[in-house]
KESE-967748 format. One record per residue (C-alpha): residue number from 1; residue in one letter; x, y, z. Coordinates in steps of 0.001 Angstrom, whole numbers, plus 500000, padded with zeros to 6 digits. Each point is the difference from the previous one (the first is absolute). Layout:
N
[NUM; 'A'; [X; Y; Z]] ...
END
This chain:
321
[1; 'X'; [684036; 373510; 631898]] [2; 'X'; [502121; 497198; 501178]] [3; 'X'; [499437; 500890; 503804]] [4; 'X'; [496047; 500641; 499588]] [5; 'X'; [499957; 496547; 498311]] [6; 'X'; [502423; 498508; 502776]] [7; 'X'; [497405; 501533; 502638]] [8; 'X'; [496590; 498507; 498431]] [9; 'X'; [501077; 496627; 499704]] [10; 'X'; [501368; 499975; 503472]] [11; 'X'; [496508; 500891; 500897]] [12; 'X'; [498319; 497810; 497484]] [13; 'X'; [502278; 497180; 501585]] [14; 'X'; [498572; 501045; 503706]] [15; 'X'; [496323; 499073; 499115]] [16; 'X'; [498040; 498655; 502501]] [17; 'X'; [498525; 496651; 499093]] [18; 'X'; [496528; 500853; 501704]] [19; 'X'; [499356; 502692; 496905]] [20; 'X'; [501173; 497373; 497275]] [21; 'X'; [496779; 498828; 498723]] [22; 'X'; [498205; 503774; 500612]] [23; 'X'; [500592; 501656; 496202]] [24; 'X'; [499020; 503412; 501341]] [25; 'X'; [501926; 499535; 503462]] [26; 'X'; [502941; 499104; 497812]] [27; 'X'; [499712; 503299; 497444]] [28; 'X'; [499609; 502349; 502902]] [29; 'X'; [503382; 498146; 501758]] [30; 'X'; [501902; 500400; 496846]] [31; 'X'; [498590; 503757; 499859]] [32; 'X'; [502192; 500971; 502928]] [33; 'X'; [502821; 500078; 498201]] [34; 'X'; [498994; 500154; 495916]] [35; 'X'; [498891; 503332; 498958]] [36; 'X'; [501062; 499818; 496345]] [37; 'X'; [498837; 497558; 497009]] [38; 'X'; [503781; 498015; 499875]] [39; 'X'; [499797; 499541; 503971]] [40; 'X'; [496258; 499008; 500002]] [41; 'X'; [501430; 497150; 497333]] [42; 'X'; [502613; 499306; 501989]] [43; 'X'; [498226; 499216; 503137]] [44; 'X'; [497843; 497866; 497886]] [45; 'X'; [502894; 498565; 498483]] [46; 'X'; [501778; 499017; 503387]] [47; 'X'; [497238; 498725; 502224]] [48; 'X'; [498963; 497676; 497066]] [49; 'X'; [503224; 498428; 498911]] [50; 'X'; [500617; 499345; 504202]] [51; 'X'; [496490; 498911; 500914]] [52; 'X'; [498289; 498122; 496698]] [53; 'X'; [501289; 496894; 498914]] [54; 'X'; [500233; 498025; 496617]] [55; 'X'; [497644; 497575; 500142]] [56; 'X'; [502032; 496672; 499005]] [57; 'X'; [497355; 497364; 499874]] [58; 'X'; [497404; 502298; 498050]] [59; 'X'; [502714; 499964; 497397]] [60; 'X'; [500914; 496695; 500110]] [61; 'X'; [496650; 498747; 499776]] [62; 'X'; [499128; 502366; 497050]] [63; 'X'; [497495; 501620; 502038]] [64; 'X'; [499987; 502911; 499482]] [65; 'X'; [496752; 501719; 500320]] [66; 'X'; [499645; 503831; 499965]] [67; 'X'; [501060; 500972; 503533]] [68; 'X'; [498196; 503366; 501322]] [69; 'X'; [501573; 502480; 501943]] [70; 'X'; [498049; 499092; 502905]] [71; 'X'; [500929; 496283; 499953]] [72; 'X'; [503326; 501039; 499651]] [73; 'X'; [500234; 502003; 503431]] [74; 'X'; [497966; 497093; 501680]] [75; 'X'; [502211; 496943; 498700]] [76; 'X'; [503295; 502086; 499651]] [77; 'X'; [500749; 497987; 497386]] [78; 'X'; [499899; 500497; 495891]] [79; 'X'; [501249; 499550; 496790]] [80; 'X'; [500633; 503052; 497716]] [81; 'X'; [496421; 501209; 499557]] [82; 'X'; [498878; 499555; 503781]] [83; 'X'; [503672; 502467; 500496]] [84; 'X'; [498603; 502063; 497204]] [85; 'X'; [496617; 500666; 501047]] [86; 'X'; [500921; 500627; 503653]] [87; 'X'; [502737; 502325; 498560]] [88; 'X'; [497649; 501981; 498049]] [89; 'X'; [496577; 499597; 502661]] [90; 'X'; [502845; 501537; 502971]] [91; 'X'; [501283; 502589; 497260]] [92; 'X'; [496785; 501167; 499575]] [93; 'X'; [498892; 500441; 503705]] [94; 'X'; [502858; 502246; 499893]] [95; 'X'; [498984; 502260; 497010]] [96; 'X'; [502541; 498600; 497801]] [97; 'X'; [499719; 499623; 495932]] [98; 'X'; [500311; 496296; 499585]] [99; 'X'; [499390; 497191; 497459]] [100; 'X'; [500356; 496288; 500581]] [101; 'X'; [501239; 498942; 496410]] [102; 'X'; [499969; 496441; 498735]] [103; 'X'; [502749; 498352; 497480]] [104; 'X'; [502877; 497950; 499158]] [105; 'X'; [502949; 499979; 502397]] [106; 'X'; [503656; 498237; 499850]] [107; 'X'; [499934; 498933; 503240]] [108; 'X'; [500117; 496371; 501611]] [109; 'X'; [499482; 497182; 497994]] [110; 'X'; [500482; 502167; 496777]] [111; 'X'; [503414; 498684; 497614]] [112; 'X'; [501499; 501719; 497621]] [113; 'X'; [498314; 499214; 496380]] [114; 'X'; [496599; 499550; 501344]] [115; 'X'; [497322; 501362; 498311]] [116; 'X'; [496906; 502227; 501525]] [117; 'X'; [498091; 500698; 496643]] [118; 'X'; [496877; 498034; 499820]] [119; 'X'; [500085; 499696; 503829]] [120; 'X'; [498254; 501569; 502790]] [121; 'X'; [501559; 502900; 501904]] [122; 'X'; [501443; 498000; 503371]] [123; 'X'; [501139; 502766; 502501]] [124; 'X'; [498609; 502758; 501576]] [125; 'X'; [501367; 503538; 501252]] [126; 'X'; [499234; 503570; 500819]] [127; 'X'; [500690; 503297; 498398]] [128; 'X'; [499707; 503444; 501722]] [129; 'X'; [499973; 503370; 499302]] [130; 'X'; [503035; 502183; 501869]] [131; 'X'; [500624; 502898; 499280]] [132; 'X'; [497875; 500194; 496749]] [133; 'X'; [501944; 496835; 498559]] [134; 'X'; [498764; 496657; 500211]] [135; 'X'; [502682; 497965; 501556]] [136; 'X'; [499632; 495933; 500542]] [137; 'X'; [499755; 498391; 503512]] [138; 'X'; [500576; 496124; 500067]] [139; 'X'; [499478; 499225; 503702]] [140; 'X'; [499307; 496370; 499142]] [141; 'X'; [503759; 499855; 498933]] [142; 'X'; [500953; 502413; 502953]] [143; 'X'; [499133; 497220; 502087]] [144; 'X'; [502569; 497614; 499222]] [145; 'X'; [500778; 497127; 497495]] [146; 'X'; [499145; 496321; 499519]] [147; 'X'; [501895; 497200; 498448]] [148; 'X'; [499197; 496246; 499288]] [149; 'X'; [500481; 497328; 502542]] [150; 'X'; [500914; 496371; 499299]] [151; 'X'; [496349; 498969; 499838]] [152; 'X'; [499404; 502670; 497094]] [153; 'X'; [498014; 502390; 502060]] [154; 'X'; [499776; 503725; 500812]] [155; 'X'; [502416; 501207; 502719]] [156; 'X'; [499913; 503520; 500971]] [157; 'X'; [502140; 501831; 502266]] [158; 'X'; [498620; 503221; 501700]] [159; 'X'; [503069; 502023; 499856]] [160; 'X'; [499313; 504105; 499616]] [161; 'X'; [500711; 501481; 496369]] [162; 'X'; [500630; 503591; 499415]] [163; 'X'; [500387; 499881; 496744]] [164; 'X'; [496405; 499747; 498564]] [165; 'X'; [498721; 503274; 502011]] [166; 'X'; [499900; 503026; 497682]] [167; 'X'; [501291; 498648; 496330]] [168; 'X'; [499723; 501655; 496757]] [169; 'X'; [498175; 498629; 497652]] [170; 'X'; [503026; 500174; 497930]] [171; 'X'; [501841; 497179; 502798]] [172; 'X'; [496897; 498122; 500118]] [173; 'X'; [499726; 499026; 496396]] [174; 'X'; [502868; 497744; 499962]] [175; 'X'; [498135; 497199; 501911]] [176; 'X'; [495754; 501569; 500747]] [177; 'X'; [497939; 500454; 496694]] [178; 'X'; [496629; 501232; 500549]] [179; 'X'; [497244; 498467; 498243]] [180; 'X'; [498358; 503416; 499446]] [181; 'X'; [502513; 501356; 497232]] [182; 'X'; [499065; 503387; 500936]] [183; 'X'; [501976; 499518; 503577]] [184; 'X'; [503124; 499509; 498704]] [185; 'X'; [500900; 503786; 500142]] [186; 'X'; [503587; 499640; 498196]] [187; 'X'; [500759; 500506; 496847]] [188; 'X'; [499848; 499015; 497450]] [189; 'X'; [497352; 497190; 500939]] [190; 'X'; [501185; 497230; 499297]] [191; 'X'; [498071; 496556; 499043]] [192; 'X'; [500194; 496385; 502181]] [193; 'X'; [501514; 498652; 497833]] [194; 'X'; [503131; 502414; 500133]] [195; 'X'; [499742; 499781; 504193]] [196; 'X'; [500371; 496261; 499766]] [197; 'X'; [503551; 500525; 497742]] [198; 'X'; [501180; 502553; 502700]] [199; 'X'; [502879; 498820; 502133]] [200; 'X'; [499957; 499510; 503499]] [201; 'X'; [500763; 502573; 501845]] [202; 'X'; [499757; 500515; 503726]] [203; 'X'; [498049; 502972; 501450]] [204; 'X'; [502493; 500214; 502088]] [205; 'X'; [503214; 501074; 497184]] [206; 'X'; [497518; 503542; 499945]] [207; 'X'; [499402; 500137; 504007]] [208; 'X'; [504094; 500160; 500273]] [209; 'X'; [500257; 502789; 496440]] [210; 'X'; [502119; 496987; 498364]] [211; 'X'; [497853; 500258; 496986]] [212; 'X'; [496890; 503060; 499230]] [213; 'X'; [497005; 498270; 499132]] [214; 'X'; [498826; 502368; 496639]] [215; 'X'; [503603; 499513; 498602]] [216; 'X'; [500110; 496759; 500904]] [217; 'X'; [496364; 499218; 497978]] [218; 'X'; [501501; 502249; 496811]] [219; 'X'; [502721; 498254; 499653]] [220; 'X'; [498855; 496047; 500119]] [221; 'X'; [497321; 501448; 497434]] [222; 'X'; [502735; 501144; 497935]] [223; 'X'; [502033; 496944; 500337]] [224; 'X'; [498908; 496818; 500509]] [225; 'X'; [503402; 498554; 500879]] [226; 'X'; [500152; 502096; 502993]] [227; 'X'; [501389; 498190; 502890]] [228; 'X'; [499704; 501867; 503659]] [229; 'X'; [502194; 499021; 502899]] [230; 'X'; [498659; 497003; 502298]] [231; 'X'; [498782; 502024; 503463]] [232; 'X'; [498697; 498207; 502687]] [233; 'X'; [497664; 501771; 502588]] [234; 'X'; [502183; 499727; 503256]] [235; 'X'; [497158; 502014; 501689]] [236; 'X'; [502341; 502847; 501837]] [237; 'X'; [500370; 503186; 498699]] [238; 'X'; [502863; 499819; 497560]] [239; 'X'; [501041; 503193; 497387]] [240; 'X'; [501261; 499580; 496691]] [241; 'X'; [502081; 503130; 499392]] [242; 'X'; [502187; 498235; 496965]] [243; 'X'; [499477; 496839; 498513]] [244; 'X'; [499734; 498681; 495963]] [245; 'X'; [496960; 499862; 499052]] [246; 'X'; [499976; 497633; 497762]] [247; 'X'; [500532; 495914; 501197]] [248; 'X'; [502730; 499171; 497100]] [249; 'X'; [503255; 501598; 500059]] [250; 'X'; [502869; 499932; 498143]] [251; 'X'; [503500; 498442; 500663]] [252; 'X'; [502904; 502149; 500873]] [253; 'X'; [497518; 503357; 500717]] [254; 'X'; [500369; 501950; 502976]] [255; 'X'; [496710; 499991; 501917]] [256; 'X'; [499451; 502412; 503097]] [257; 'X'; [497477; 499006; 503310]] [258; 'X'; [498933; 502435; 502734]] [259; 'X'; [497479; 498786; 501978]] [260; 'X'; [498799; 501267; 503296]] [261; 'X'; [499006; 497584; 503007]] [262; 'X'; [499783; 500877; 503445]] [263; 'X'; [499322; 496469; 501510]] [264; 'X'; [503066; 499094; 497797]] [265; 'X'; [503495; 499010; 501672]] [266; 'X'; [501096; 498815; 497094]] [267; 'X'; [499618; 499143; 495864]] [268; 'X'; [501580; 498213; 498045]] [269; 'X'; [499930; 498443; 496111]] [270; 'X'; [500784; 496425; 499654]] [271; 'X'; [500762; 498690; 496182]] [272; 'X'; [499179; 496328; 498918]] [273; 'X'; [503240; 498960; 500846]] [274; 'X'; [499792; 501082; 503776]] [275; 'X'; [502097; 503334; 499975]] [276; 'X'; [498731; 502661; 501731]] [277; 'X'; [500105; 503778; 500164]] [278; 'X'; [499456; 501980; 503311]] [279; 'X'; [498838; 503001; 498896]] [280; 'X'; [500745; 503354; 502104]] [281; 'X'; [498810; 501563; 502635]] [282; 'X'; [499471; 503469; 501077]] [283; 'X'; [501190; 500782; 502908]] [284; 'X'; [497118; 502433; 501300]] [285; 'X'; [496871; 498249; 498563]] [286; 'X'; [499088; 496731; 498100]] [287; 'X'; [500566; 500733; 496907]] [288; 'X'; [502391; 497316; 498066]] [289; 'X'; [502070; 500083; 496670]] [290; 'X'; [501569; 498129; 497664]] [291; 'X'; [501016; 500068; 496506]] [292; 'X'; [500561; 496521; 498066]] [293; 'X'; [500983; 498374; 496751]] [294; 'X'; [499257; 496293; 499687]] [295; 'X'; [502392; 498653; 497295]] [296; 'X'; [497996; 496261; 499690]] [297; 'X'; [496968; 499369; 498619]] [298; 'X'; [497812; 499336; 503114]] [299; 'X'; [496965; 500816; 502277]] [300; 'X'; [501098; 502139; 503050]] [301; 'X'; [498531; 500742; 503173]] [302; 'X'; [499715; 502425; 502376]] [303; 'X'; [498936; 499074; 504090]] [304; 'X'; [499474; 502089; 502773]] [305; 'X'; [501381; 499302; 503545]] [306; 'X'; [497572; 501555; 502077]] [307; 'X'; [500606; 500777; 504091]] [308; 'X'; [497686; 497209; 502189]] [309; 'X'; [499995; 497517; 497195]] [310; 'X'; [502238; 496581; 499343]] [311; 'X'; [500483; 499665; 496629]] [312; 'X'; [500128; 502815; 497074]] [313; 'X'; [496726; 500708; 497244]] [314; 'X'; [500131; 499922; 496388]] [315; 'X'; [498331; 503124; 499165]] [316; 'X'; [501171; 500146; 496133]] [317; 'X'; [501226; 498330; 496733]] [318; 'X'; [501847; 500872; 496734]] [319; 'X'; [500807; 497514; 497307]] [320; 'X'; [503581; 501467; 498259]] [321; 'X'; [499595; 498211; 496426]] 
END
């Protein structure tokens, strides 16, 4: 699947700008090289999260008016419902199942401890049907990221995301909650209430196999003092072969990490007090390994060194208490 997907966003990438306003030139571009219901999505997926922006001063203004599908293509520009409706007004040109879904979201501007009962839903995304599963689509998130500038405002960077295209519910539920309780498809359903206590979890510690989504969900419902490790979304693909689960170790325990990069020369873990650990690498692919035992009570890191780039990534965190 990896080369079919490889091959449709090189073509999505190739799109002429004189069919980029044309909905039904678009579909039957896209239909050159999707044939099934994931690689329709895809295309969808792609040529949206390169071609539509977020729309900065709607935001910041607080205007934010329902945005058709139409307007959308015109202005390419929208906040999450304008990429929502086109999402699901493009699906359906191509004979896909597919819902636009509206609720609460821990996305930008949301801080841990804030509270969405009693409020209004305040993101939108899509859901279809592959493969007789419904599986969530965020392409407004695909898109790329925003963060506050000095003046307080919206900035958003347009920076391609694979990591909202094709996610189980299951992966979804740690930061999208659909109004509808119905479309939660996970259980058991849980309440808002109980999605607000959740901790925060990055999509992307499922994407690399780090954590599994359904266990993951079992076991914070189980125990509340559950604690997962600190990921952050480096945006490459990264696998997790081997790696605690859980955020707090213990002193003086042996703990083993296999992780598989190929954009990786090397990784490292760094302790609080500076040390570092290269971990190992194979000598005929990327795949790097190192056991440790931290014998101070301490948060430790560990960085990749990746080829092209001048200075290492935190990709994860563990607290030894």
């Amino acid at each position: 699947m990896g080369s079919i997907i490889h091959n449709i966003d090189f073509h999505i990438i190739k799109c002429p700008n004189t069919i980029k306003k044309d909905a039904d030139l678009l579909v039957n571009y896209f239909n050159e090289v999707a044939t099934t219901d994931l690689e329709k999505a895809r295309a969808i997926y792609v040529w949206m999260a390169y071609n539509i922006k977020y729309d900065d001063d709607a935001f910041n203004s607080a205007n934010l008016h329902y945005q058709s599908a139409e307007d959308v293509l015109n202005a390419k520009k929208a906040v999450c419902v304008g990429y929502a409706e086109l999402f699901a007004f493009l699906g359906q040109k191509m004979n896909l199942e597919v819902r636009t879904l509206w609720g609460y979201s821990k996305g930008y501007g949301y801080t841990k401890g804030d509270s969405f009962v009693g409020e209004g839903p305040d993101h939108a995304w899509n859901m279809v049907k592959i493969d007789g599963e419904w599986k969530i689509f965020d392409v407004t998130w695909g898109a790329g990221s925003g963060k506050t500038s000095n003046s307080g405002k919206l900035v958003s960077t347009q920076e391609f995301d694979d990591n909202w295209f094709n996610v189980s519910p299951y992966e979804a539920i740690f930061s999208h909650y659909p109004e509808n309780i119905s479309d939660l498809l996970i259980e058991p359903r849980i309440l808002l209430k109980d999605f607000e206590q959740f901790p925060e979890i990055s999509i992307s510690a499922f994407k690399t196999s780090l954590l599994n989504a359904e266990e993951t969900l079992s076991l914070i419902l189980k125990d509340k003092k559950y604690v997962p490790p600190r990921f952050y979304s480096l945006n490459t693909f990264i696998k997790v072969i081997k790696a605690p689960k859980n955020g707090e170790l213990l002193l003086n325990t042996k703990y083993f990490f296999e992780l598989y990069v190929p954009r990786a020369k090397s990784i490292m873990l760094i302790d609080d007090d500076g040390n570092y650990l290269e971990f190992k690498k194979s000598v005929n692919e990327p795949l790097f390994t190192l056991n440790y035992t931290q014998s101070n009570k301490g948060i430790f890191s560990i960085s990749i060194d990746f080829y092209n780039e001048k200075n290492p990534w935190v990709f994860l965190e563990y607290n030894v208490k």
